[in-house]
C-alpha positions, 0 to 999 in steps of 0.5 A: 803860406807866404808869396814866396811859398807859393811861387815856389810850388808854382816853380814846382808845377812849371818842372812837373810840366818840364818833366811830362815834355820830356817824357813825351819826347821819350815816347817818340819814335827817334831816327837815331841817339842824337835826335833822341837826345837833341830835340826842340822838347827836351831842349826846351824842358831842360831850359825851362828846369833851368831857368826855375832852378835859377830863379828858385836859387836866385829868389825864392829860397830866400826867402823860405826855411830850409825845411819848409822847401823840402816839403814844399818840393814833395808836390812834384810827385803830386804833380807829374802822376796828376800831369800824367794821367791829363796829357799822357791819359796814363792811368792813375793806379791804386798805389798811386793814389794813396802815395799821393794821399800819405805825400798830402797827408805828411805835407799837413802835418808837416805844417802843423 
């Protein structure tokens, strides 16, 4: 796995984060539609996916192959569950945790 493979499922983790922000948020109790939509977590979330969108396209892909990005982005559904169950303490259920052996899995064969 070269640098930019890695900073890549590095950008990954840092959306997977985003995304558990987000969903925080959502979990919220909100005083009206405006301050669901327009708060400092869903702000800063949207910022951060923004700011890893930019440096994925800017930098990253690159240096990467087409197909090799596309595995790579599969470690986001690995990610938020794992996420989930640390922060939120969401329960890991059956199925899962197998979809998250078969994404794991797929990502070996696929480098193969």
């Amino acid at each position: 796995m070269n640098g930019y493979a890695i900073a890549f499922v590095f950008m990954v983790f840092i959306s997977s984060l985003s995304q558990i922000l987000l969903k925080i948020s959502a979990n919220e109790e909100h005083t009206s539609n405006i301050t669901y939509m327009i708060n400092w977590k869903v702000i800063v979330s949207y910022a951060v996916y923004f700011g890893v969108t930019l440096i994925n396209t800017l930098f990253i892909y690159k240096g990467l192959q087409l197909s090799s990005i596309s595995m790579l982005e599969s470690f986001g559904y690995i990610f938020v569950p794992v996420l989930s169950w640390i922060f939120l303490k969401e329960k890991l259920q059956k199925r899962q945790i197998f979809g998250i052996v078969l994404i794991v899995a797929g990502v070996v064969l696929f480098s193969l």
